[in-house]
C-alpha positions as CSV (number, residue, x, y, z in Angstrom):
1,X,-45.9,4.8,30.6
2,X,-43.7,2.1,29.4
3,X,-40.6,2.2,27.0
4,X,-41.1,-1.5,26.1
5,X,-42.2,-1.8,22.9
6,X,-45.8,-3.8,23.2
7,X,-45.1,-6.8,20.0
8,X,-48.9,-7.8,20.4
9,X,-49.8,-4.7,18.0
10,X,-47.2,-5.9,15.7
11,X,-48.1,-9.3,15.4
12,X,-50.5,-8.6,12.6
13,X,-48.2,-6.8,10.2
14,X,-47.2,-8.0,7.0
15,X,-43.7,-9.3,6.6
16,X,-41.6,-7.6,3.9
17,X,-41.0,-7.9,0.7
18,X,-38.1,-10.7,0.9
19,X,-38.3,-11.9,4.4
20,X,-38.9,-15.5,4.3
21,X,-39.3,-16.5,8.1
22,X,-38.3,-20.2,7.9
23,X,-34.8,-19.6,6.2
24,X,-34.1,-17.2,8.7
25,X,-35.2,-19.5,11.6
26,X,-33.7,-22.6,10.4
27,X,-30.2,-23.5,11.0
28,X,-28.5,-25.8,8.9
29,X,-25.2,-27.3,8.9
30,X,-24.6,-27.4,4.6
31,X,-23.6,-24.5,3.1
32,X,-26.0,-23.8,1.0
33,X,-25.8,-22.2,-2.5
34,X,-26.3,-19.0,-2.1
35,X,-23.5,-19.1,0.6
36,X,-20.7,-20.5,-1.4
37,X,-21.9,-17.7,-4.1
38,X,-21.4,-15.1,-1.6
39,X,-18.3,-15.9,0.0
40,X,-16.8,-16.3,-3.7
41,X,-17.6,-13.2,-4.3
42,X,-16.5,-12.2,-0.8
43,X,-13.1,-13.1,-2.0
44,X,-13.2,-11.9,-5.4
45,X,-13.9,-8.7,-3.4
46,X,-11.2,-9.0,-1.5
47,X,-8.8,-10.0,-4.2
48,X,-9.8,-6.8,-6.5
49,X,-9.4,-5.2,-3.0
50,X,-5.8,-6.2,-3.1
51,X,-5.1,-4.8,-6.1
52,X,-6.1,-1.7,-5.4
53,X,-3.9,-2.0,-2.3
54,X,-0.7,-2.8,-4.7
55,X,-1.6,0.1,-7.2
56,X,-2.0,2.4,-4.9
57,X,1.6,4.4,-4.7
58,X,1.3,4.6,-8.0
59,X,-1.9,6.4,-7.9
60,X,-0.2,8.5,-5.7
61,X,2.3,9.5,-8.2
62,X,0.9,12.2,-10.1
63,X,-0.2,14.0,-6.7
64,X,3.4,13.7,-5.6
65,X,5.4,14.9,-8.9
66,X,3.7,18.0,-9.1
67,X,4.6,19.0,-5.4
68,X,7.6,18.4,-6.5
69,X,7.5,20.7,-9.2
70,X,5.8,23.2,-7.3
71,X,8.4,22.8,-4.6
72,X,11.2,24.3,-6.9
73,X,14.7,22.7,-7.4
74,X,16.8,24.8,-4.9
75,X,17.2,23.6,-1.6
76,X,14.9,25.1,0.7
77,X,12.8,23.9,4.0
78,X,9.6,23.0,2.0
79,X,11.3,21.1,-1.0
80,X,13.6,19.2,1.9
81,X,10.8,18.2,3.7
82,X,8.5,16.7,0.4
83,X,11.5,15.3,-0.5
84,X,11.9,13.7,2.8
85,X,8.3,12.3,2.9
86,X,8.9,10.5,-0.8
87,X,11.9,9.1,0.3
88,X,10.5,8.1,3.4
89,X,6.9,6.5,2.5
90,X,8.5,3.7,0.2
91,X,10.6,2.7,3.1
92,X,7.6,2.5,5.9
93,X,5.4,0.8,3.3
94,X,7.5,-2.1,2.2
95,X,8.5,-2.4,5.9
96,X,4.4,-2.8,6.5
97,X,4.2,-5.0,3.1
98,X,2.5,-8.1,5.5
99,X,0.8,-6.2,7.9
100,X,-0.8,-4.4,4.9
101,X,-2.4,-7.2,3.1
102,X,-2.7,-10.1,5.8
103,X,-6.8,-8.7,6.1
104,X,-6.9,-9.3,2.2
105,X,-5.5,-12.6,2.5
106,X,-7.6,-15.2,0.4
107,X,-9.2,-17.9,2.4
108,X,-9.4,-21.1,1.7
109,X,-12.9,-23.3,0.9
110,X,-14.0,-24.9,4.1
111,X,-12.0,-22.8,6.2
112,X,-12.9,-19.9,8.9
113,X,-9.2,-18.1,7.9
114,X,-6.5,-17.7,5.9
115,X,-3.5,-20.1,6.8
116,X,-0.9,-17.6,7.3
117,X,-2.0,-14.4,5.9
118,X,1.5,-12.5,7.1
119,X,3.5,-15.0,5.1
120,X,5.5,-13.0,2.2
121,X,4.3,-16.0,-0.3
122,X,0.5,-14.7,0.5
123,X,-0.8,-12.8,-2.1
124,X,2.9,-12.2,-4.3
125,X,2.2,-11.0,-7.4
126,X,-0.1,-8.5,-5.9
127,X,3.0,-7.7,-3.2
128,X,5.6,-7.4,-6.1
129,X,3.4,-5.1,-7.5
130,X,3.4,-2.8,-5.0
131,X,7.2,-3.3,-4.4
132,X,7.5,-2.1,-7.7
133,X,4.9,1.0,-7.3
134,X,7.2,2.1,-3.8
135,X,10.2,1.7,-6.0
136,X,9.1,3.6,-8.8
137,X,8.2,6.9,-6.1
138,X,11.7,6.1,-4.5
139,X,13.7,6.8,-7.9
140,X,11.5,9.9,-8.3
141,X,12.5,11.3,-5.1
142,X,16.3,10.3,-6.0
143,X,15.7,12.1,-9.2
144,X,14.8,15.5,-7.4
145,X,17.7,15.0,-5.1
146,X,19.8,14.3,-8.3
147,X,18.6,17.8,-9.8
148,X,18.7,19.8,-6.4
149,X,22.4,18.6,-6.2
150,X,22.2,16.9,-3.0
151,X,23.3,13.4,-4.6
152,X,27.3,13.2,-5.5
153,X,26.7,13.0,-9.2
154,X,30.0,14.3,-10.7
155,X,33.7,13.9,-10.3
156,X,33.9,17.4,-8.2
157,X,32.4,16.0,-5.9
158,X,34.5,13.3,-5.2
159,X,37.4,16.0,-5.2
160,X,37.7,15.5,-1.2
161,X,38.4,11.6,-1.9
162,X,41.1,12.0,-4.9
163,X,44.6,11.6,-4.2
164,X,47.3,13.8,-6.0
165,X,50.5,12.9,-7.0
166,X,54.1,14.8,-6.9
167,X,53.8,18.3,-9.1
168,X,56.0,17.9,-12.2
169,X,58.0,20.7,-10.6
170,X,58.9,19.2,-7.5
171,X,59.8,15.5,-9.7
172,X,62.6,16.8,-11.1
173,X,64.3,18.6,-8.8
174,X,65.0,15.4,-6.5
């Protein structure tokens, strides 16, 4: 018995509903219609794709503000180490900001790829966006510091760095 498929019994059978044998066996060199439609919407995909890319630490937000909450405001090993990862992420992701959207770079017509899609000009808007989204979860995380006193805030604790002058005692004795 043979695993080849025999094709003379399928010969006979209908095409399906859609298959149109000559488009699919002709190859022309003009992009047709329905071509240019398609990869327009290719890159309106990818463009909407993008923007979900920017957004994205702030859809994170929410998630991130109640472990905060949950993590309490005194300073333990769980509430270092969430505060560590927010403080952390907007640094790796704005260090990744190319890397990150260079597949979502837009292409121009006529062209196979997108002239330099790791250029910091590609896509801006869309990369100040999420500049500005890794910002906004970087001043949250300096917020919980701030309230689990880990930030220098107030003049005690400068106190180490203050100099102090002659006690009025001492001044006029001399």
């Amino acid at each position: 018995m043979s695993n080849a498929v025999d094709s003379s019994k399928w010969r006979n059978l209908r095409s399906p509903p859609g298959f149109s044998r000559t488009a699919s066996q002709s190859k022309t060199s003009a992009p047709s219609k329905s071509s240019t439609s398609a990869s327009a919407s290719y890159e309106a995909m990818k463009d909407k794709r993008a923007w979900d890319l920017a957004i994205s630490p702030a859809k994170s937000l929410p998630m991130q503000a109640f472990m905060l909450y949950m993590s309490g405001g005194g300073v333990q090993v769980f509430s270092m180490g969430i505060v560590f990862m927010l403080l952390l992420s907007p640094f790796k992701n704005v260090a990744g900001i190319n890397t990150a959207f260079a597949p979502l770079a837009p292409v121009p017509a006529g062209k196979k790829q997108a002239p330099k899609p790791n250029a910091l000009t590609t896509l801006a808007l869309h990369k100040l966006v999420y500049l500005l989204c890794n910002l906004l979860t970087l001043a949250i995380g300096l917020w919980k510091c701030r309230s689990m006193g880990l930030l220098p805030t107030g003049t005690g604790d400068w106190l180490a760095f203050e100099t102090r002058g002659q006690p009025p005692e001492l001044t006029l004795m001399r």
